[in-house]
C-alpha positions in Angstrom: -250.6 89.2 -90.5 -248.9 86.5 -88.5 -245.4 85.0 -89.5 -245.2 81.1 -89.7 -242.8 81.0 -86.7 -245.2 82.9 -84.5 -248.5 80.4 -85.7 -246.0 77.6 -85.0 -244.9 79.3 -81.5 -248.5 80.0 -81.0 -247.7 83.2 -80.1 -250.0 85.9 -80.1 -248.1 89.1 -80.3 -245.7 89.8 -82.7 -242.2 89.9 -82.8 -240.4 92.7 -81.6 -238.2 92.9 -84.5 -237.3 90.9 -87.7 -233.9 90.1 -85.9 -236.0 88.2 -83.1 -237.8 86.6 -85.6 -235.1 85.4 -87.2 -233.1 84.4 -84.0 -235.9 81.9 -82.9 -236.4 80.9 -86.4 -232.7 79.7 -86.2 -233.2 77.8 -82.9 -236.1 76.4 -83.8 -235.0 74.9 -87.2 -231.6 73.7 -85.7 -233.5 72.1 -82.5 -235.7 70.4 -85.8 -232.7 69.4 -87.1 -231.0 67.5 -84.5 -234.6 65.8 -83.1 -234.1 64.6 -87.1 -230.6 63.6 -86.8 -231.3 61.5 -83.7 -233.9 60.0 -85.3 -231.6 59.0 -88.3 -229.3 57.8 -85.9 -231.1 55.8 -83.3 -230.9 52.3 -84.8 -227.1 52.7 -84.5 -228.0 53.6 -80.9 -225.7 56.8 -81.2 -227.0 60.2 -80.2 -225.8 63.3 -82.5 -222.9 64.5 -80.5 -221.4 60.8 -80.4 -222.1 60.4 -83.8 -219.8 63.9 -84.1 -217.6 62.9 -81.9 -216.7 59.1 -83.9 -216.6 61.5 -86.7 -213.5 64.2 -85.6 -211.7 60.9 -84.3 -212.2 59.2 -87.5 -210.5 62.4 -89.3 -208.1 62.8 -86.8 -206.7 59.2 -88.2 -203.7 57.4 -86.2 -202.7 60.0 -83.8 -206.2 61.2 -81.9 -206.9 64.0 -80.0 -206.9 65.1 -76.5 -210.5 65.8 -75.1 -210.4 69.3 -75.5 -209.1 68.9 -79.3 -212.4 67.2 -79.3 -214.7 69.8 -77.6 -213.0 72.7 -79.7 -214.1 70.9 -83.1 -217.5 70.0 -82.3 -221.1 71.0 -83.9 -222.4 71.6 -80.6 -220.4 72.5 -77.4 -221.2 69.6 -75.2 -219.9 70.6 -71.3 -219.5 66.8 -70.6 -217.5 65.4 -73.1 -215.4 63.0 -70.9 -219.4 61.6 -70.6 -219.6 61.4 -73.8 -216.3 59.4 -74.5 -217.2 57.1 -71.3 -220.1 55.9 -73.1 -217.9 55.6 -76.6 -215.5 53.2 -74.8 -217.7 50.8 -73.0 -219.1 49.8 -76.9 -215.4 49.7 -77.9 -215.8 52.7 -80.3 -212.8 54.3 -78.9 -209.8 53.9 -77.2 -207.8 56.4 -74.3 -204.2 56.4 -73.8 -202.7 58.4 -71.1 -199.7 60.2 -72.6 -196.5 59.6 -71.5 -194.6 62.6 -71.1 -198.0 64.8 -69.4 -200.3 62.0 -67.8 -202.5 64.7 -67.7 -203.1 64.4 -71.2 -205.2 61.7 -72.9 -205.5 61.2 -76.3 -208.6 59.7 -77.8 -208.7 57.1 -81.2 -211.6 55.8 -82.6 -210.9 52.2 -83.0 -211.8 50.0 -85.9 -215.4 48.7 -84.6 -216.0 52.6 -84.2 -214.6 53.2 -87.8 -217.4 50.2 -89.2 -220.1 51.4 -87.1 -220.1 55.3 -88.9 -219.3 54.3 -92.2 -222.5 52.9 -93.5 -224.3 56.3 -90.7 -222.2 58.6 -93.6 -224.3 58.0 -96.7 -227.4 58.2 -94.0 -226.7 61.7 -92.7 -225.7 62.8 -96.1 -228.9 61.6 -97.6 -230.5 63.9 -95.4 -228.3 67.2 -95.6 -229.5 66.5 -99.6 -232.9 65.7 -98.8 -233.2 68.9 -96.8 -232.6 71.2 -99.0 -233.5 69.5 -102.2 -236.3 72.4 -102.6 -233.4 75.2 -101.9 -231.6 76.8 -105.2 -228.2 76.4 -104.7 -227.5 79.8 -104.7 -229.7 80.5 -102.0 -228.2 77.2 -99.7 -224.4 79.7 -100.6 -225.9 82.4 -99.4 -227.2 80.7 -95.9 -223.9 79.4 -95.7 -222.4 82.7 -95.8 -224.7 84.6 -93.5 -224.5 81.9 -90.8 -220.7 82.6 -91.2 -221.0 85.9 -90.6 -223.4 85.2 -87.6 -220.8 82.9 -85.9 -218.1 85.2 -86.4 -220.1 88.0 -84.8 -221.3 85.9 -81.8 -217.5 84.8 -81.1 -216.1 88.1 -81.6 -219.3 89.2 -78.6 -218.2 86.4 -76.6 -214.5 87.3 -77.0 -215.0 90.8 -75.9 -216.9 89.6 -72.4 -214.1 87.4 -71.1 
């Protein structure tokens, strides 16, 4: 019998093991996810990573962060992030201030058009993190927590070891 991933991959031959299986189910429902997220977030013309982006500046509060601050904290590792922020501060999301002592440095603020544009995107993204799992026990949504954890930590600890 066929698993639901491999009728939806239209795959023919199963899956090596369960770990593949679940691997690809992973990517596929996080790959979901965002194409949902944009979704949600198109009529604020903001893609996901800005969105996450306007959101670590907003928590960072008065003092910002310097652009790899930013790329350490988000969702998803984005290789372009100075992109990203040049897009931010032609709306006048954000603001950059070379520092003073280091030029090299620049820190990052979102300003307060930024701050009004994700406020009212907040209860929209929440809604959905609800919505998805509103057939999911909560035990079971604490237990996918945990074992993504432990996935994470096992994938940086590989990644550690082959630098």
């Amino acid at each position: 019998m066929s698993s639901r991933l491999q009728h939806e991959l239209q795959q023919s031959r199963p899956f090596s093991t369960p770990a593949e299986e679940a691997s690809l189910a992973l990517l596929r429902t996080a790959s979901r996810l965002d194409r949902l997220l944009l979704q949600k977030l198109r009529p604020y013309k903001l893609t996901p990573p800005q969105y996450n982006l306007l959101r670590i500046l907003r928590g960072a509060g008065s003092k910002g962060l310097a652009c790899g601050q930013l790329s350490d904290r988000m969702i998803s590792l984005d290789p372009d992030v100075t992109r990203l922020l040049d897009r931010l501060e032609k709306r006048g999301l954000i603001s950059r201030q070379r520092g003073q002592k280091d030029r090299r440095v620049v820190t990052t603020k979102i300003t307060d058009e930024g701050a009004k544009l994700i406020a009212p995107i907040d209860d929209v993204v929440d809604g959905l993190h609800v919505q998805i799992f509103q057939n999911t026990r909560t035990e079971d949504t604490r237990h996918l927590i945990d074992v993504l954890a432990s996935l994470r930590s096992f994938i940086d600890t590989q990644m550690n070891d082959a630098e």
